[in-house]
C-alpha positions as protocol buffer text, in pm:
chain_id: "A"
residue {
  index: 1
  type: UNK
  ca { x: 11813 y: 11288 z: 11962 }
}
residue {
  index: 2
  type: UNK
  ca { x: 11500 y: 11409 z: 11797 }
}
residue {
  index: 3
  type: UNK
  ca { x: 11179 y: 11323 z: 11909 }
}
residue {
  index: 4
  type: UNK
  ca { x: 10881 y: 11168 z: 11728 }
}
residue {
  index: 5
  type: UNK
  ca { x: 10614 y: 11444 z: 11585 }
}
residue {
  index: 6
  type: UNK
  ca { x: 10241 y: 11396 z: 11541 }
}
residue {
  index: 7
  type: UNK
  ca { x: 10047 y: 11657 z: 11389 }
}
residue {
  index: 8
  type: UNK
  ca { x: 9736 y: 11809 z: 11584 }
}
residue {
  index: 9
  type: UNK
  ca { x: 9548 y: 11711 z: 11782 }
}
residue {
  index: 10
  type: UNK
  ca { x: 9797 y: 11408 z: 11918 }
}
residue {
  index: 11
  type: UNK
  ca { x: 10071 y: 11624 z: 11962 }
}
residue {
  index: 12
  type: UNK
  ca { x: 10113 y: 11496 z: 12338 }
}
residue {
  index: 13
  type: UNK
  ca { x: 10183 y: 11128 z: 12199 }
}
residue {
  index: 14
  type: UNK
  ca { x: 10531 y: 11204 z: 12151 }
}
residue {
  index: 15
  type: UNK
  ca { x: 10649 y: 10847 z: 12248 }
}
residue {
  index: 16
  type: UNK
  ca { x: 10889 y: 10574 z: 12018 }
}
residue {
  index: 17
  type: UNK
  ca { x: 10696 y: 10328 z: 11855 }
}
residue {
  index: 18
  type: UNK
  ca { x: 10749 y: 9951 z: 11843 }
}
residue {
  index: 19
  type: UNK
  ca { x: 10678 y: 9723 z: 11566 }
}
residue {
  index: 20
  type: UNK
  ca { x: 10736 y: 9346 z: 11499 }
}
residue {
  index: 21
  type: UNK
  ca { x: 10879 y: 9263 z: 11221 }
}
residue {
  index: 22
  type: UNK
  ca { x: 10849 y: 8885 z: 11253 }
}
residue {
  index: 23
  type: UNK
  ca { x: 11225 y: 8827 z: 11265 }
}
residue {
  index: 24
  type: UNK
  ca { x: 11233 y: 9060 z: 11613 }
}
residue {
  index: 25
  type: UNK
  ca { x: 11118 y: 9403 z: 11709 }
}
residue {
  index: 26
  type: UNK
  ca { x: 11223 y: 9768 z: 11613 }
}
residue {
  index: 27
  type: UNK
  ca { x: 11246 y: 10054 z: 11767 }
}
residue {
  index: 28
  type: UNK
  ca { x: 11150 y: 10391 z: 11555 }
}
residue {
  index: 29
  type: UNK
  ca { x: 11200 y: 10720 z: 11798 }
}
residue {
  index: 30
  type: UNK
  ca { x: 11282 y: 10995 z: 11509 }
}
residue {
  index: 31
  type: UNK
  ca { x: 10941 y: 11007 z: 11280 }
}
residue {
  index: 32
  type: UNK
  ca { x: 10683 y: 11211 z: 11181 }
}
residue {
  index: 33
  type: UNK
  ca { x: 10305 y: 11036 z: 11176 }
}
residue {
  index: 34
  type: UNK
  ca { x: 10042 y: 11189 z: 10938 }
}
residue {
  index: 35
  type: UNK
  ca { x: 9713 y: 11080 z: 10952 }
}
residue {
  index: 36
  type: UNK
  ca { x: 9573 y: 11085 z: 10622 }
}
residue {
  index: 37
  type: UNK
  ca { x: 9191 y: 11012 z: 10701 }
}
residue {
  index: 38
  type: UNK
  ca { x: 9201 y: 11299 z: 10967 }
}
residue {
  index: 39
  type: UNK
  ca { x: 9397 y: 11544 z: 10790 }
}
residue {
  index: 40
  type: UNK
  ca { x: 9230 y: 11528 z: 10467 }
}
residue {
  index: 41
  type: UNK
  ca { x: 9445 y: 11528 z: 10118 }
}
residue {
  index: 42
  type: UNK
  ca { x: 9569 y: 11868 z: 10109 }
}
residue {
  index: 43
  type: UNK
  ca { x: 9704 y: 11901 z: 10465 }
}
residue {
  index: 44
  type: UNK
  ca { x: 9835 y: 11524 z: 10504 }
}
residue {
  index: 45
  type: UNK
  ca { x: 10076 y: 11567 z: 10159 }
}
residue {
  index: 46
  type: UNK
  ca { x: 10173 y: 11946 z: 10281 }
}
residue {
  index: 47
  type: UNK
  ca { x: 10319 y: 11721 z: 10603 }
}
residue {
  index: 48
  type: UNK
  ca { x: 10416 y: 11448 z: 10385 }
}
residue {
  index: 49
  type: UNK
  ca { x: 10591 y: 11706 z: 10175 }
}
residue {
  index: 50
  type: UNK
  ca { x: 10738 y: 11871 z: 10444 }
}
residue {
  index: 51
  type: UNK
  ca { x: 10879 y: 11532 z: 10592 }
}
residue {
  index: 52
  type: UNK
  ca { x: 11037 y: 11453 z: 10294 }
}
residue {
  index: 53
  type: UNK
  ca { x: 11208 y: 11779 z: 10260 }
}
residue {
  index: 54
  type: UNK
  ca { x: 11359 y: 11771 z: 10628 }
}
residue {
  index: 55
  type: UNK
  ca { x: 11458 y: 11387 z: 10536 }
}
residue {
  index: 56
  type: UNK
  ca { x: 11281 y: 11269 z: 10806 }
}
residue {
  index: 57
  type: UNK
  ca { x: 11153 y: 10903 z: 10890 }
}
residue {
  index: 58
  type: UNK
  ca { x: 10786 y: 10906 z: 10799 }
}
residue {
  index: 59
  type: UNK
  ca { x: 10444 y: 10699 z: 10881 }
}
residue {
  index: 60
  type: UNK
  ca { x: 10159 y: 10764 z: 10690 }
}
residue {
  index: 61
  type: UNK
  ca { x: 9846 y: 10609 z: 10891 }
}
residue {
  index: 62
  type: UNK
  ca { x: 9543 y: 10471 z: 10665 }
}
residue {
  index: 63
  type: UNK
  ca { x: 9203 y: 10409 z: 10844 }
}
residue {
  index: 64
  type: UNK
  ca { x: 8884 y: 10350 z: 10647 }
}
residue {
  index: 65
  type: UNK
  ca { x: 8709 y: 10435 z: 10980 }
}
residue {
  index: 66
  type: UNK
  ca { x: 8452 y: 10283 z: 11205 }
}
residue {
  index: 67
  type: UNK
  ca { x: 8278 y: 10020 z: 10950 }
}
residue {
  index: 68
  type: UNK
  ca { x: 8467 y: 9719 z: 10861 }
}
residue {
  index: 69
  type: UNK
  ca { x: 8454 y: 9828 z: 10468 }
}
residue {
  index: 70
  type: UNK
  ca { x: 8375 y: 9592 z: 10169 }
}
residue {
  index: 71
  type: UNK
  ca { x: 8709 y: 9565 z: 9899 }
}
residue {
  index: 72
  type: UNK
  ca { x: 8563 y: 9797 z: 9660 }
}
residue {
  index: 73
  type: UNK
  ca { x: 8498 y: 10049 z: 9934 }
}
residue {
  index: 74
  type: UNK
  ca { x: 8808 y: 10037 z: 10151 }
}
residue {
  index: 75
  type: UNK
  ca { x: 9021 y: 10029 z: 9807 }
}
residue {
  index: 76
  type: UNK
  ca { x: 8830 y: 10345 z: 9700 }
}
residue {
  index: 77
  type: UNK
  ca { x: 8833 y: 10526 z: 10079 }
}
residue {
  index: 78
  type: UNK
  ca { x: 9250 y: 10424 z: 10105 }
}
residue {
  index: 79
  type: UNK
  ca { x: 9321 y: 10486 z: 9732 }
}
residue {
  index: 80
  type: UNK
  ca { x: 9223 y: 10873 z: 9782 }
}
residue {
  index: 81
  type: UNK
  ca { x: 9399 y: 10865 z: 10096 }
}
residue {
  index: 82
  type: UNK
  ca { x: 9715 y: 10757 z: 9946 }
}
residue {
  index: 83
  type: UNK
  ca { x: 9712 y: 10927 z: 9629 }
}
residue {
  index: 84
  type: UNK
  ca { x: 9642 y: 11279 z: 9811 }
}
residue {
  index: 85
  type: UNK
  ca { x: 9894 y: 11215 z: 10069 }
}
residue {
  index: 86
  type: UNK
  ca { x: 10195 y: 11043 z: 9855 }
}
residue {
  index: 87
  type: UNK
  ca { x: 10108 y: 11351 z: 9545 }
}
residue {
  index: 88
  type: UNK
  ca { x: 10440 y: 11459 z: 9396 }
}
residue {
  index: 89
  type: UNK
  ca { x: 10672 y: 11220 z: 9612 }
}
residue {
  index: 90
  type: UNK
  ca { x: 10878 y: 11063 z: 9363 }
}
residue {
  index: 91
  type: UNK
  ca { x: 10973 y: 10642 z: 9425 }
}
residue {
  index: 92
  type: UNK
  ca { x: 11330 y: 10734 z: 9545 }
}
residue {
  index: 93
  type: UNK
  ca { x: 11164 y: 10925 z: 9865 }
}
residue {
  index: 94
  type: UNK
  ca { x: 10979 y: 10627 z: 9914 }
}
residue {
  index: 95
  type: UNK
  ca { x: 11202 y: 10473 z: 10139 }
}
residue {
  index: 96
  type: UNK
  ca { x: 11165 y: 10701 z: 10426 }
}
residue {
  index: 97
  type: UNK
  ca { x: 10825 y: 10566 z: 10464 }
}
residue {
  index: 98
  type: UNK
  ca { x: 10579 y: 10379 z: 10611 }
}
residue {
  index: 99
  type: UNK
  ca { x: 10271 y: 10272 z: 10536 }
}
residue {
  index: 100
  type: UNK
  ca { x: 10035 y: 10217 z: 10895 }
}
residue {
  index: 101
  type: UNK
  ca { x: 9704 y: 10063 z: 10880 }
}
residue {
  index: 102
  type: UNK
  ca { x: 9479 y: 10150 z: 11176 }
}
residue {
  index: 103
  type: UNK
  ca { x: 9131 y: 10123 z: 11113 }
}
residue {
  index: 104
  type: UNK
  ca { x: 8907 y: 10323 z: 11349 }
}
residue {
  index: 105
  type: UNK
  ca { x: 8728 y: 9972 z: 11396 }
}
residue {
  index: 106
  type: UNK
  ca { x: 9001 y: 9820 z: 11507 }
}
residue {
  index: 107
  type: UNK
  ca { x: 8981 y: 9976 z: 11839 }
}
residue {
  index: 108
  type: UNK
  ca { x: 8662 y: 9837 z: 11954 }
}
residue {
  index: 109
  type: UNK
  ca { x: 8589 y: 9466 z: 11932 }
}
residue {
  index: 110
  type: UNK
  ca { x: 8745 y: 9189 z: 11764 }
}
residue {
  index: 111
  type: UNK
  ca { x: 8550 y: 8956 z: 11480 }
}
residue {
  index: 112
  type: UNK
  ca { x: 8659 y: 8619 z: 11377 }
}
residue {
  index: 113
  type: UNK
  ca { x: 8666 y: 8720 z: 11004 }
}
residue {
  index: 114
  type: UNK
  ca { x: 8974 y: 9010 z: 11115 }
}
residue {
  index: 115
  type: UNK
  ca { x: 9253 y: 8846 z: 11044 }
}
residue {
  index: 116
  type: UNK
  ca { x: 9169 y: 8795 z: 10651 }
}
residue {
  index: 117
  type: UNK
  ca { x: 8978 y: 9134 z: 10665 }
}
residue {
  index: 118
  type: UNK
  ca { x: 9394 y: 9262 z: 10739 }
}
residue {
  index: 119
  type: UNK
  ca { x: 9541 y: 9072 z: 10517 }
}
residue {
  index: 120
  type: UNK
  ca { x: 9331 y: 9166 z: 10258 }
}
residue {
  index: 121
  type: UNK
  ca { x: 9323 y: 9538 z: 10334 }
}
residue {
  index: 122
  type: UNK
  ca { x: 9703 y: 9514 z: 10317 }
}
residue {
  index: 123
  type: UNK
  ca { x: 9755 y: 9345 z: 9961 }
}
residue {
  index: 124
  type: UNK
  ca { x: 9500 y: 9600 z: 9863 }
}
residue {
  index: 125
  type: UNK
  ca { x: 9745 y: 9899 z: 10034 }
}
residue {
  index: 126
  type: UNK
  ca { x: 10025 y: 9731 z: 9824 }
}
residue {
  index: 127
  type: UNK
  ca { x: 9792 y: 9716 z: 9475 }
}
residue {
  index: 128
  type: UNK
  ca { x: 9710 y: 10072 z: 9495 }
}
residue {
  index: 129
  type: UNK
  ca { x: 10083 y: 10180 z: 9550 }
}
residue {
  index: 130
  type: UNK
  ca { x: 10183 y: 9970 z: 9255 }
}
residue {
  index: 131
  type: UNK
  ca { x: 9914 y: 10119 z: 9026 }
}
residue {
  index: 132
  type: UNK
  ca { x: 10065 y: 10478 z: 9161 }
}
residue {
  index: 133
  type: UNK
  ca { x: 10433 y: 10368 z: 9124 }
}
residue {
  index: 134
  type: UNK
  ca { x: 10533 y: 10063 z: 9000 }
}
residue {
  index: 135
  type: UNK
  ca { x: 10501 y: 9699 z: 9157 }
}
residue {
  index: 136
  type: UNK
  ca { x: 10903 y: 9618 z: 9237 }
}
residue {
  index: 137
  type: UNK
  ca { x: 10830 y: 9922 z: 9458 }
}
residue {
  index: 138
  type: UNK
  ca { x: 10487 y: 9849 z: 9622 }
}
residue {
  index: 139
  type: UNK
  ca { x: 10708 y: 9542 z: 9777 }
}
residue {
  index: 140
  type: UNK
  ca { x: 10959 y: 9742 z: 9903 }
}
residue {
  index: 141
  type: UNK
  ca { x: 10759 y: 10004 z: 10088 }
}
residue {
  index: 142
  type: UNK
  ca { x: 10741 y: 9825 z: 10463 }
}
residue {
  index: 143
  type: UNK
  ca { x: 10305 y: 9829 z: 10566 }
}
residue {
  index: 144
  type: UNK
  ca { x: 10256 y: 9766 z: 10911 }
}
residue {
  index: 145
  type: UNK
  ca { x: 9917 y: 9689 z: 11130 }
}
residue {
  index: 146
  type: UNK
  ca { x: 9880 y: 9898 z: 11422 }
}
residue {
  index: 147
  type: UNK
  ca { x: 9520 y: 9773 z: 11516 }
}
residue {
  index: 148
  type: UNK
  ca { x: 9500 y: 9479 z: 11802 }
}
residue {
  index: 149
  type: UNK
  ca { x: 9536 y: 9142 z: 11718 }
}
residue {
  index: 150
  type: UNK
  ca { x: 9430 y: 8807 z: 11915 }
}
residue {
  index: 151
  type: UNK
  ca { x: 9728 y: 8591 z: 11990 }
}
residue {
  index: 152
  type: UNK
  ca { x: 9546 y: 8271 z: 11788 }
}
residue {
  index: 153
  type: UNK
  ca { x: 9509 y: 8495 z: 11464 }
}
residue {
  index: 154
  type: UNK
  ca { x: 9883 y: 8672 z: 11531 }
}
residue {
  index: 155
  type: UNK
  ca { x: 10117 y: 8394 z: 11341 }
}
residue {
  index: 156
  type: UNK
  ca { x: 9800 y: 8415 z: 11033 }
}
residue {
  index: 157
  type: UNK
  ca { x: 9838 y: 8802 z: 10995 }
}
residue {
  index: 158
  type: UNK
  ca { x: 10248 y: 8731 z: 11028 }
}
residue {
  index: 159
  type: UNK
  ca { x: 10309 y: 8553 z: 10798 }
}
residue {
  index: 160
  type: UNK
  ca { x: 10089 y: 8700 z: 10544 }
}
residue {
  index: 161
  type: UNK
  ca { x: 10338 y: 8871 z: 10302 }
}
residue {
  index: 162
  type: UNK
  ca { x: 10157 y: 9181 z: 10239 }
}
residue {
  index: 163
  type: UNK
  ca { x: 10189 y: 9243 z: 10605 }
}
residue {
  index: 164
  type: UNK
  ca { x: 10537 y: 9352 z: 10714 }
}
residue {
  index: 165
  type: UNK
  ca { x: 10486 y: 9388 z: 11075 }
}
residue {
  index: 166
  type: UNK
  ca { x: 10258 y: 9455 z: 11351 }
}
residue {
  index: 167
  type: UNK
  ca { x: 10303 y: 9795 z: 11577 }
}
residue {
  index: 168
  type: UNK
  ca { x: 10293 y: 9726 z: 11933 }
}
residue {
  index: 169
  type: UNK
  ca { x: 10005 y: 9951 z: 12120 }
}
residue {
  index: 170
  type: UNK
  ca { x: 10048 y: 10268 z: 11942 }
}
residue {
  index: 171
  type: UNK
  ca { x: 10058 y: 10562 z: 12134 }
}
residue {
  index: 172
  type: UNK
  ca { x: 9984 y: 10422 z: 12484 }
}
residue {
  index: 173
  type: UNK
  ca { x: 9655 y: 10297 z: 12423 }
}
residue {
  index: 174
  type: UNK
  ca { x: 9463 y: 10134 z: 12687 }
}
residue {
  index: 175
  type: UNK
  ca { x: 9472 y: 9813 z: 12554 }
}
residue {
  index: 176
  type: UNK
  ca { x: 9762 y: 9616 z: 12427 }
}
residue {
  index: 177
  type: UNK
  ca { x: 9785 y: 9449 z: 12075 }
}
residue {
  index: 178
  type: UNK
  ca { x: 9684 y: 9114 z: 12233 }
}
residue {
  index: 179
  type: UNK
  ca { x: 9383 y: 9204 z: 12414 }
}
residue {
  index: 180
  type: UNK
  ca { x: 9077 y: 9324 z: 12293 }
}
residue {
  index: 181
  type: UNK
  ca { x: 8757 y: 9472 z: 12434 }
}
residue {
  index: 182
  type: UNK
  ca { x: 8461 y: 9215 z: 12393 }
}
């Protein structure tokens, strides 16, 4: 079986990745992650390209970083994100992906406001891949959370149906996606 690959530097979190899909969990082991905020445009659709190629499962990661961004912001920060990692992969290839929000601010403290602030930031993920595709296929491409969620917002980001799942603590982190550092 081949095992999961995540460009530098988190090239020791080789590990299978969990996600819940509402209607039960799944299991992806065989992917390659590109993080599109880190890597920059040029580098994250060489990967993306390469991915593609090798017909290989892939996740492309969208963070908008360590502020919690207005709309117009995050659409313009995540728009040049996806349109410099997704350049030149037509729809059909499409379906080997995955779109995974994880903003950088996710990782530190919870806010009441969250939950919309995620469902938001997803039907703005699915807008911009409609105005790059088409919008049959911005509701087929699966966009998951990966950020931590508090059990009393979890069934509000759920059922939300921009939001196609919710990854269980990425990469080992320290904390799980039900608890949060206050």
């Amino acid at each position: 079986m081949l095992k999961s690959t995540v460009p530098a530097p988190q090239t020791s979190h080789l590990v299978p990745i969990t996600i819940d899909m509402g209607r039960g969990a799944t299991t992806i082991d065989d992917y390659v992650w590109i993080e599109c905020r880190n890597e920059g445009g040029r580098l994250a659709n060489r990967n993306v390209q390469q991915a593609v190629a090798a017909q290989r499962s892939l996740m492309v990661c969208l963070d908008e970083g360590d502020q919690r961004l207005a709309p117009l912001d995050f659409a313009e920060t995540i728009i040049n994100q996806l349109a410099g990692a997704l350049d030149g992969v037509t729809a059909a290839e499409l379906d080997r992906l995955m779109i995974v929000y994880w903003p950088q601010w996710s990782r530190g403290c919870w806010l009441p406001a969250d939950s919309q602030r995620i469902r938001v930031a997803h039907r703005q993920i699915r807008d911009i891949l409609a105005t790059l595709y088409d919008r049959e296929l911005a509701r087929r491409v699966t966009i998951v959370y990966a950020g931590p969620v508090l059990d009393t917002a979890r069934a509000v980001v759920m059922n939300d149906i921009n939001v196609d799942g919710i990854m269980k603590n990425p990469f080992g982190n320290q904390h799980t996606e039900n608890e949060v550092r206050k």
